[in-house]
Backbone as numpy.savetxt, mean C-alpha at the origin, in Angstrom:
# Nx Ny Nz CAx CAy CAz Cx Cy Cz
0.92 1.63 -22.99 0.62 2.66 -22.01 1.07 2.22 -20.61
0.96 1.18 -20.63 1.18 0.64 -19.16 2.62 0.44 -18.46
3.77 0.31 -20.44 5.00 0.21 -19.89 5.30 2.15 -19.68
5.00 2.59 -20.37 5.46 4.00 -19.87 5.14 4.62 -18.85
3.56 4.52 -18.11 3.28 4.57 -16.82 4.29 3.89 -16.11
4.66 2.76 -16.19 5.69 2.03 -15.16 6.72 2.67 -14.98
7.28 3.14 -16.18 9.01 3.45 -16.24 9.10 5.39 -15.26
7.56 5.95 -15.41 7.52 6.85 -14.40 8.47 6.53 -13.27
9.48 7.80 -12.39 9.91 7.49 -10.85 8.89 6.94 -10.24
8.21 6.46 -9.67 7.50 7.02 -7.93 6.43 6.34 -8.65
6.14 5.52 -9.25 5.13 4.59 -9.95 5.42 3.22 -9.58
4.13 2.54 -8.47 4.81 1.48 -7.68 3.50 0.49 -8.91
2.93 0.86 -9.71 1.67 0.05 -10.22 0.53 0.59 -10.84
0.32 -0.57 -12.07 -0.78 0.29 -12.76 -1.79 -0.75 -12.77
-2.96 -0.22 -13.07 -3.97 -1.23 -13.02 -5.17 -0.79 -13.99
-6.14 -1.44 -14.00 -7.46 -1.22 -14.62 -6.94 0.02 -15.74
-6.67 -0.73 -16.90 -6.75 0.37 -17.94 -7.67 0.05 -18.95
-8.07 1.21 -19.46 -8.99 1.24 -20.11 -8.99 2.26 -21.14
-9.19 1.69 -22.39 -8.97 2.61 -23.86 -10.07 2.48 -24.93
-10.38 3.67 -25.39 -11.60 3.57 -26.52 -11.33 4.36 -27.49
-11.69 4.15 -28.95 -11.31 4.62 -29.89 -12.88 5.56 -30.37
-12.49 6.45 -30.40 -13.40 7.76 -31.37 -12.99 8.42 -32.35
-13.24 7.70 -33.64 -12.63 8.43 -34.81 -11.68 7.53 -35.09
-10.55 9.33 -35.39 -8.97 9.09 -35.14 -8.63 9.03 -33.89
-9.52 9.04 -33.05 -9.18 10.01 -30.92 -8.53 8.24 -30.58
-8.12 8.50 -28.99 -8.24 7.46 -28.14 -7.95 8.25 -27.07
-8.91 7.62 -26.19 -9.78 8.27 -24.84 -8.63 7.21 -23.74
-7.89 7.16 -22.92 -7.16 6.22 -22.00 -7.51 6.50 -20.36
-8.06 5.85 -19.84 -8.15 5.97 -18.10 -6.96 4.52 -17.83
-6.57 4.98 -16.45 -6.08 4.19 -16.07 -5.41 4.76 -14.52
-5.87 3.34 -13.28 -4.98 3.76 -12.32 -3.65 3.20 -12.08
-3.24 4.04 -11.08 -2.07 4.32 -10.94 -1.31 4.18 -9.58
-0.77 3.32 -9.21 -0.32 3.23 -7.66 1.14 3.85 -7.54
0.79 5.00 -6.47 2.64 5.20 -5.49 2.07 5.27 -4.27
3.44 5.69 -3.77 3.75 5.21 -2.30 2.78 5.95 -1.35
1.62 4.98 -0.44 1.15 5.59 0.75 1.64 7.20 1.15
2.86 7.02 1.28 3.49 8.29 2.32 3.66 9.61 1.03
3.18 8.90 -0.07 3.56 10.73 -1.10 2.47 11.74 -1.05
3.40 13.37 -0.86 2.10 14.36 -0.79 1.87 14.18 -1.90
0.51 15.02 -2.25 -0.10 15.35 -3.36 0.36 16.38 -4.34
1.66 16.76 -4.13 2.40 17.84 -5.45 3.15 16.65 -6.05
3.88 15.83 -5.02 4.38 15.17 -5.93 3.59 13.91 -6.71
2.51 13.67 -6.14 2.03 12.53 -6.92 1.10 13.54 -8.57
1.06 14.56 -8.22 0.36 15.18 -9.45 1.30 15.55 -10.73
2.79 15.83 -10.23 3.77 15.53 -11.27 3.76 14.24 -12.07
4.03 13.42 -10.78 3.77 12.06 -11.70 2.74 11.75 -12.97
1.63 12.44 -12.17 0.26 12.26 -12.71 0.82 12.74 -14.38
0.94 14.27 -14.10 0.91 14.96 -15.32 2.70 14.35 -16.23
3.82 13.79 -15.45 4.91 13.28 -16.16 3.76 11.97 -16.98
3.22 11.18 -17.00 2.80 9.94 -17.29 1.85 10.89 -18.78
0.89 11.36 -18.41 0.15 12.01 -19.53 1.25 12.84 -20.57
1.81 13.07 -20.39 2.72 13.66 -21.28 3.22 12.57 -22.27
3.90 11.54 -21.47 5.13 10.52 -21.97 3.86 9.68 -22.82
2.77 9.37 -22.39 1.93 8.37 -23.42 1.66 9.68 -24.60
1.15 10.81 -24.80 0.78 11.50 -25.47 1.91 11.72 -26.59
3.14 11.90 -26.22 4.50 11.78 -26.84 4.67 10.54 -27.65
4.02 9.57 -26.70 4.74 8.25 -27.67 3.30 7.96 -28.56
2.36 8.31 -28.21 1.03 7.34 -28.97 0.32 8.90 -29.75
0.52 8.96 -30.80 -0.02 10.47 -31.45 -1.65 10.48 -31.34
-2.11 9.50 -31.47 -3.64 9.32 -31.37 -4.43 9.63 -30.36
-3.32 9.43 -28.94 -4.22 9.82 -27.62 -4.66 11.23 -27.54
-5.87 11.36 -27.57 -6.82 12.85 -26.95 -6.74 13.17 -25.69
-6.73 12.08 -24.84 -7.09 12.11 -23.59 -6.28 11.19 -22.65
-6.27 11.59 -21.19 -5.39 10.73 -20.70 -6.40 10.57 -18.97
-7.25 10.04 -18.18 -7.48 10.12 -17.21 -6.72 9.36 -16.06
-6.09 9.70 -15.39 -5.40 9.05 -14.58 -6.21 8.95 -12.57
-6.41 8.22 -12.52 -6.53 7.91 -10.88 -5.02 7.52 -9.83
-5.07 8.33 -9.60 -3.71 8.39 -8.82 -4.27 7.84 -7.10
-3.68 6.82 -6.87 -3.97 6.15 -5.74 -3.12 5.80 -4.60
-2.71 5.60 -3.28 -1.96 5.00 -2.57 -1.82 3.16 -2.90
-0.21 2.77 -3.04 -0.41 1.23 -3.14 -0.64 0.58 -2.27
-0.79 -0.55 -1.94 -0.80 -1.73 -0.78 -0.40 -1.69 -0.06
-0.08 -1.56 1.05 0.75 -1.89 1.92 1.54 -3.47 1.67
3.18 -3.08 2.03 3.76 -4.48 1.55 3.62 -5.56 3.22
3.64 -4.43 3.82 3.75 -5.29 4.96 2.74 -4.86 6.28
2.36 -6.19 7.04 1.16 -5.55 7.83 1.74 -6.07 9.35
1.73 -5.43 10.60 2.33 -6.10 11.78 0.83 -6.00 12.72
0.50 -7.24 13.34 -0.72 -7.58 13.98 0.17 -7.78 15.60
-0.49 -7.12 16.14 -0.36 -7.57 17.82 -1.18 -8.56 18.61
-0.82 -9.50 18.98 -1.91 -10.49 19.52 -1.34 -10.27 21.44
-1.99 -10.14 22.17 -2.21 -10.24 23.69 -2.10 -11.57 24.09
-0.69 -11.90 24.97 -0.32 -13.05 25.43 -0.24 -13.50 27.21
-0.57 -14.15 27.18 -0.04 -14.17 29.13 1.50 -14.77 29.15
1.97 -15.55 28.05 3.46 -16.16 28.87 4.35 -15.36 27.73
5.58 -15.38 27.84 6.62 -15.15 26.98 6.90 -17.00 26.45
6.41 -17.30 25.61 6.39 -18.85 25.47 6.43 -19.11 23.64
6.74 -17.84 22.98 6.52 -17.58 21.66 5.18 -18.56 21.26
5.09 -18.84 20.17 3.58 -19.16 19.49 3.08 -20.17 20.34
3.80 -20.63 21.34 2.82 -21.39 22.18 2.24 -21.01 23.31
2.44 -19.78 23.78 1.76 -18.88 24.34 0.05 -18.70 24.73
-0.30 -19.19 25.40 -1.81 -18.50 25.66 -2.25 -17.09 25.37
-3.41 -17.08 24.47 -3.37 -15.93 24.41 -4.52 -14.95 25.70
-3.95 -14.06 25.92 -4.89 -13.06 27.24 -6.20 -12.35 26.71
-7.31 -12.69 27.90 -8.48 -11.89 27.47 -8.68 -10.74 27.60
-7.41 -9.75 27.75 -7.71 -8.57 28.29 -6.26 -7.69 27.53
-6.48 -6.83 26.34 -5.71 -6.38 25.62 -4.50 -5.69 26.43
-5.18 -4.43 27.15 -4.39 -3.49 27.83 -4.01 -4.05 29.02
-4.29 -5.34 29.96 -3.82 -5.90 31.16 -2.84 -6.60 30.64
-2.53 -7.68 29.21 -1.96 -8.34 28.95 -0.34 -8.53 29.30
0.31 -9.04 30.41 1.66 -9.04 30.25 2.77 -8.78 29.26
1.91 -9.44 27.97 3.09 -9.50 26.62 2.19 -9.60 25.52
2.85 -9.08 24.00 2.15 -9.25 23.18 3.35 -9.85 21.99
2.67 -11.10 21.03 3.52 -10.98 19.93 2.81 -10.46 18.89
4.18 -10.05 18.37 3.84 -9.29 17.03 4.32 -10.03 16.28
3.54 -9.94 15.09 3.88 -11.10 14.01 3.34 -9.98 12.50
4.88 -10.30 11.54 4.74 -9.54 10.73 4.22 -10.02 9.47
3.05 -10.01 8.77 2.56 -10.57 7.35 3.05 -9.54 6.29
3.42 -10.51 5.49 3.86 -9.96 4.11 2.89 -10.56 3.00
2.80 -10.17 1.44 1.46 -10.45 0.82 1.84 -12.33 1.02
2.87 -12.94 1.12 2.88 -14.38 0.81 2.46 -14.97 1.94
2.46 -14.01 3.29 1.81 -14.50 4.56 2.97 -14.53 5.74
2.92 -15.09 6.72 3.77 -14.62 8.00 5.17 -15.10 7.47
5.86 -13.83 8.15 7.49 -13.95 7.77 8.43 -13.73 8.96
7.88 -12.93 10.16 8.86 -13.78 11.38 7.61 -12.87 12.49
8.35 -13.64 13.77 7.02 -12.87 14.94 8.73 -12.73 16.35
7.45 -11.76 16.71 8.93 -11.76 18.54 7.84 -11.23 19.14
7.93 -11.47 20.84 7.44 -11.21 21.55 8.02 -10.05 22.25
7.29 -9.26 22.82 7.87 -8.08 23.71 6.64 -7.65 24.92
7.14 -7.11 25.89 6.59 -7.52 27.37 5.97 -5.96 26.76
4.47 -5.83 27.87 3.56 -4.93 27.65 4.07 -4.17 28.99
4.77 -3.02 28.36 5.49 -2.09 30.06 3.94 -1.38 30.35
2.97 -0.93 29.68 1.75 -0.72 30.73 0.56 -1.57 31.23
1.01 -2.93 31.26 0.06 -3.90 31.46 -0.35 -3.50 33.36
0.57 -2.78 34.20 0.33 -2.93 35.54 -0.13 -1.50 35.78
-0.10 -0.55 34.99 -1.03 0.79 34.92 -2.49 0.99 35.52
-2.71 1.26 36.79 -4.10 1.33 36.97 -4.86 2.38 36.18
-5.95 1.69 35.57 -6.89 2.81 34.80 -7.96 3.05 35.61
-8.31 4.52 35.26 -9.49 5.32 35.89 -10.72 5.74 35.24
């Protein structure tokens, strides 16, 4: 079940499956990861392409519950508030929105994969 869920387009991951036998029946839940950014027509195709293709290949399945979910994010970018342009040796500033500069540093699931600094153009903005 899990390779035919996969071979779905727009199927970034499957997870937690779960199957029970009644009878001749088999009952299947299982979720299902695509992409953050998909509307909901197209992730319900998917939904209903996947229930089809196991039902086709496995004659026994009754049932098919699918949880259709957004995946992980692959990548996460953190801003940290700096006073120098001095890359990671930089002090960092106690004051987010005054801050001269901020680096950004990009994590991926294996952990940091590159950073750059860039100057904060409203750090001299008086607020009211």
């Amino acid at each position: 079940m899990k390779k035919i869920a996969t071979e779905v387009n727009g199927v970034r991951g499957v997870h937690e499956i779960k199957v029970k036998r009644s009878g001749p029946f088999i009952f299947a839940e299982m979720h299902v990861e695509v992409d953050r950014t998909m509307r909901m027509d197209e992730a319900d195709v998917i939904s209903r392409t996947i229930e089809e293709r196991i039902r086709d290949s496995i004659d026994e399945v009754d049932s098919v519950m699918l949880h259709v979910e957004p995946s992980e994010k692959d990548l996460y970018r953190i801003a940290i508030p700096v006073e120098q342009d001095e890359g990671l040796d930089s002090g960092i500033s106690q004051h987010f929105g005054k801050s001269p500069y901020f680096i950004l540093i990009d994590l991926h699931k294996d952990g940091p994969q590159s950073w750059f600094v860039i100057e904060n153009s409203g750090a001299g903005i008086e607020r009211k």
